[in-house]
Phi, psi and omega in degrees: 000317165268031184268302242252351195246311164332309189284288169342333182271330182273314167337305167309315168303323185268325172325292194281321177309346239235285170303014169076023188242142187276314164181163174242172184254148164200119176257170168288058180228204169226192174267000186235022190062016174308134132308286168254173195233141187290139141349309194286322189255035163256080183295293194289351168259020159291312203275314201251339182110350190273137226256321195307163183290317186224118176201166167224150175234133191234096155293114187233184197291334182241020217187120158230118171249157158251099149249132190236169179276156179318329186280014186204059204246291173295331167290001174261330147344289206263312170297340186263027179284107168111357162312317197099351184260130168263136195280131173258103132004034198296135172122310183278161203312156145090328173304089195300154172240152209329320190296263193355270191297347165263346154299339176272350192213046158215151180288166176307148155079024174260162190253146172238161185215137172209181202252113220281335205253001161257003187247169165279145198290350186281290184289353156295301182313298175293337165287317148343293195316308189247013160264021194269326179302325183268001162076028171291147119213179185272121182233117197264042163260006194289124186231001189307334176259338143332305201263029181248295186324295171312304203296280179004299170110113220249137161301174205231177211266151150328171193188003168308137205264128143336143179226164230227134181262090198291107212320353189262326174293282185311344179052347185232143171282146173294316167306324137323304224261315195248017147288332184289322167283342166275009187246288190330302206274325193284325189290344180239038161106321207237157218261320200240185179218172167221139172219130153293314176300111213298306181302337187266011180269332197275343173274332185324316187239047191337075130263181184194162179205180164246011191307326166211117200310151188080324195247135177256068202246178160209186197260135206183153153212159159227157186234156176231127176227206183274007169263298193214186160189172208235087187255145168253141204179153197265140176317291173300021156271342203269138167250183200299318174339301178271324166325312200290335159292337139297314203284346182283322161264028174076008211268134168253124169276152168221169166288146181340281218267013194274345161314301178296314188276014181264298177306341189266356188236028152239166202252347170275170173278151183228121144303105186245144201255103175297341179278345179272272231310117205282151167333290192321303189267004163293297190298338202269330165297147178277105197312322215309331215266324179300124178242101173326122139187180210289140172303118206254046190244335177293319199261345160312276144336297211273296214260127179287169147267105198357326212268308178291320175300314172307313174284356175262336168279280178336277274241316193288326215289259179021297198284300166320311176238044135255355147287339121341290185290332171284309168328298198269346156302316189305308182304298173312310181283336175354284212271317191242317186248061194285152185240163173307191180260302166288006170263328176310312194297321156321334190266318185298324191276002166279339166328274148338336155280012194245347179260145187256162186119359193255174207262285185190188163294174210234321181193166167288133210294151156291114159213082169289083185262148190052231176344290203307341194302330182292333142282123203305330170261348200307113234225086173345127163273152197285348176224137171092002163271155210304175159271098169264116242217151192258110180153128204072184194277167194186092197250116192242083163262144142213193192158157209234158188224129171216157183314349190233027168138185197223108161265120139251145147212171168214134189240125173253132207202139194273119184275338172209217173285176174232175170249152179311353206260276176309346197258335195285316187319303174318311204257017172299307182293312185289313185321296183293324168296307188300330192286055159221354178241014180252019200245128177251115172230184173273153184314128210110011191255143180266181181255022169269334147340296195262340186332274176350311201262033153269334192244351155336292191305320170274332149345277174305356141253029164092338212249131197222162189244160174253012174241169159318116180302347175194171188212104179355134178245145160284170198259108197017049161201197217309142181296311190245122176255149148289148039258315212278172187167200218191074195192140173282183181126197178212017176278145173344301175295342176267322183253007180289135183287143172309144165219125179331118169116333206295105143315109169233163159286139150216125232218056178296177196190187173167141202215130181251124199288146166070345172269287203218160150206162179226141163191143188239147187232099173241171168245141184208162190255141190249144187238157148287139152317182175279350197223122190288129199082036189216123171267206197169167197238121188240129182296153161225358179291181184209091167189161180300205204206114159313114174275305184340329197248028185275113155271123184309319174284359180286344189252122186286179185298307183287001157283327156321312186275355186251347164316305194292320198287345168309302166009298173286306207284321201284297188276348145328300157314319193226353178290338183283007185240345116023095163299172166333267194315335187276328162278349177274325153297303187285003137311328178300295201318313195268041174264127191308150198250000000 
């Protein structure tokens, strides 16, 4: 394959160079801004091999890169080995980022060409904005590596039908849902809205699809305005069910691709979020009629409802013991029967399929032992993954997508001895978890605010993790929702203020590369406190914490107390569904240190 991406690359290279284009751009995206993707539109892992969720690939006359972030530095390592591509470092010191380097290494007046229809009208604009000193510019028609792709032979769009999210789940009616969006909206001015974003059409109109794996999403746009509203989708997805079920909420269909002469042909003012809306369909409005602002179905969507929230507690316990049963299958086999890393992620998620209501996985589970742990994303491969043997650390994210919510969590847990090394890192880590679920601030705190006190304790001890502590969980949709998070920076998740119902993760960590990884994970729900203006954060995940790897003396009495009583709270929960033997173990786990 990388004899066959070599060649593909160079092809590309006499095409454009040929047009008088300088390099072209290829991002990880859709026409929607996805994080993940539908088959059909994983154009950069087509070109270069690389897996990862987020990465770009920048081709120039000399020079094919990738750049990605720290949670995918060694798997892009290891997939662009023999590619021809060089992997760029976003983030680390020294490391030029994609403007930055293509202003040091194209001439005045080179052309860059990308697909009008995978960026956002925002990162054009801004890229445009600072290659204009270098007399760059962008031209945003480029299909070209699309139509390489077609010969090739391109997988073909989903074709999967849509179902109806049913109201004892959803708790709000669509017809509700899209008065709440027409009070919003009224607020900016304007008749109508466009929402791009696959998860907020799908809660707007409690739909779910299959459309792109994990996310129980579909390929859609809608416009809402003060009467009615308007998905576009391709049709032989919808059966007489979900018609009918549109048609109750006033919902008109159209086709998938009837978008464009439908935005180009209105007349009214429309609310648009440039950071959702791709270029292509930015450009097809008439500016006068664009009114900027945030999409307002995300902060809707981010703070659950009493109706949800209940069903996200009823989901942790479902979940909590089908992790049980895979745990204690693992545990049980150690010794004689040891299993792969990819048979484990198999087992939790047939664990997880015997509870009902469930969907799939929420993403591909992690399961990393010793080493792989140390890659932040690292996805067992079903043949050729470690074998895990008792002895050392063994780092376990997954999560389930069920009709009544969405889980990840991750637990890191010593399959045999450790070393002190590893037990001080652990409780470095456990340390930072428990101050972000014990921390009460005021109303108005960002998660780029609190972000610190996950990483203090390693901190002081020379030591960091490189990704975000935490990230927005959606209600049976995408495991990472916008707005809100836990992350330094200056991006939406670092600066969106916390609001009562906001499901997030929080998930710090540390990774010794080639050694170890580590990282512990709950989801929690943010409340108001006890002291007016002020909030707090209450865990709802439901599984043990490994204590074996706690050194005890690094810990204070009240994080002891806030261990045990998690403990208490885990058996409480999860112990009346249990059998013997099984209960009995997970009684060990949860007994106060």
């Amino acid at each position: 394959m990388c004899q066959k991406r070599k060649t593909y690359i160079a092809k590309l290279r006499k095409v454009f160079l040929d047009l008088n284009i300088h390099a072209i751009i290829i991002p990880s995206a859709d026409p929607h801004q996805s994080e993940y993707l539908a088959d059909y539109w994983k154009l950069r892992e087509w070109i270069s091999g690389f897996t990862g969720s987020a990465g770009t690939i920048v081709i120039t006359k000399d020079v094919a890169g990738l750049w990605t972030d720290s949670r995918y530095y060694l798997q892009a390592v290891e997939e662009l080995e023999g590619s021809g591509i060089t992997l760029f470092r976003q983030g680390e010191k020294g490391v030029p980022g994609i403007t930055e380097y293509l202003k040091k290494n194209l001439k005045l007046k080179s052309r860059i060409a990308l697909n009008a229809r995978m960026w956002s009208f925002v990162a054009v604009d801004k890229m445009q904005n600072a290659l204009e000193e270098n007399e760059i510019s962008i031209t945003t028609d480029f299909t070209l590596c699309e139509d390489l792709w077609n010969e090739e032979g391109r997988p073909s769009l989903p074709k999967e039908k849509v179902f109806i999210h049913p109201l004892v789940y959803s708790g709000t009616s669509v017809a509700q849902k899209l008065d709440l969006i027409r009070e919003k909206i009224k607020d900016e001015d304007v008749s109508q809205c466009l929402i791009t974003t696959l998860d907020d059409i799908a809660w707007a109109f409690n739909l779910r699809g299959y459309d792109i794996a994990y996310n129980p999403v579909f390929l859609s746009y809608a416009i809402i305005d003060t009467n009615g509203a308007h998905i576009f989708i391709d049709t032989t997805k919808i059966t007489s069910d979900v018609a009918a079920h549109l048609k109750a909420g006033n919902v008109t269909i159209h086709e998938y691709d009837l978008v464009d002469k439908f935005l180009s042909e209105l007349s009214e003012p429309i609310l648009v979020n440039p950071n959702d809306c791709n270029v292509n369909l930015y450009h097809l409005i008439d500016e006068d009629l664009i009114t900027e602002g945030p999409t307002v179905t995300k902060l809707l969507k981010a703070c659950k409802t009493s109706s949800e929230i209940k069903h996200i507690e009823d989901v942790m316990v479902k979940d909590g013991i089908a992790l049980a049963e895979a745990f204690y299958q693992l545990y049980q086999s150690l010794d004689e029967r040891p299993m792969t890393e990819a048979a484990f992620a198999g087992l939790i998620a047939e664990r997880r399929s015997k509870q009902k209501g469930y969907y799939g996985e929420s993403f591909p589970a992690i399961i990393g032992y010793q080493a792989n742990a140390a890659i932040v994303h690292y996805r067992p491969p079903e043949e050729g993954s470690a074998l895990i043997k008792p002895e050392g650390l063994l780092l376990c994210d997954s999560g389930g997508q069920y009709m009544n919510g969405t889980t990840d969590i991750t637990r890191t847990v010593a399959v045999g001895p450790v070393t002190d090394e590893q037990k001080e890192n652990y409780t470095r880590v456990l340390k930072g978890h428990i101050a972000i679920d014990q921390a009460v601030f005021p109303e108005g705190t960002t998660g780029g605010m609190i972000d610190t006190l996950a990483r203090q304790y390693l901190w002081k001890a020379g030591l960091n993790f490189g990704h975000g502590t935490g990230h927005g969980v959606g209600y049976f949709l995408n495991v990472h929702e916008p707005p809100q998070g836990i992350s330094p920076g200056t991006g939406a998740r670092s600066t969106t203020a916390f609001r009562p119902g906001m499901l997030t993760s929080n998930e710090p960590g540390y990774y010794k590369a080639g050694h170890y990884g580590i990282r512990i994970e709950n989801l929690i729900l943010t409340e108001e406190s006890s002291h007016e203006g002020y909030l707090c954060h209450r865990h709802v995940t439901l599984f043990p914490i490994d204590t074996s790897l706690i050194t005890r003396h690094m810990m204070t009495r009240d994080e002891i107390s806030w261990i045990n009583k998690y403990h208490e709270l885990v058996g409480d929960m999860l112990l009346p569904y249990l059998e013997s033997e099984l209960s009995k173990w997970l009684k060990k786990l949860c007994r106060p240190i």
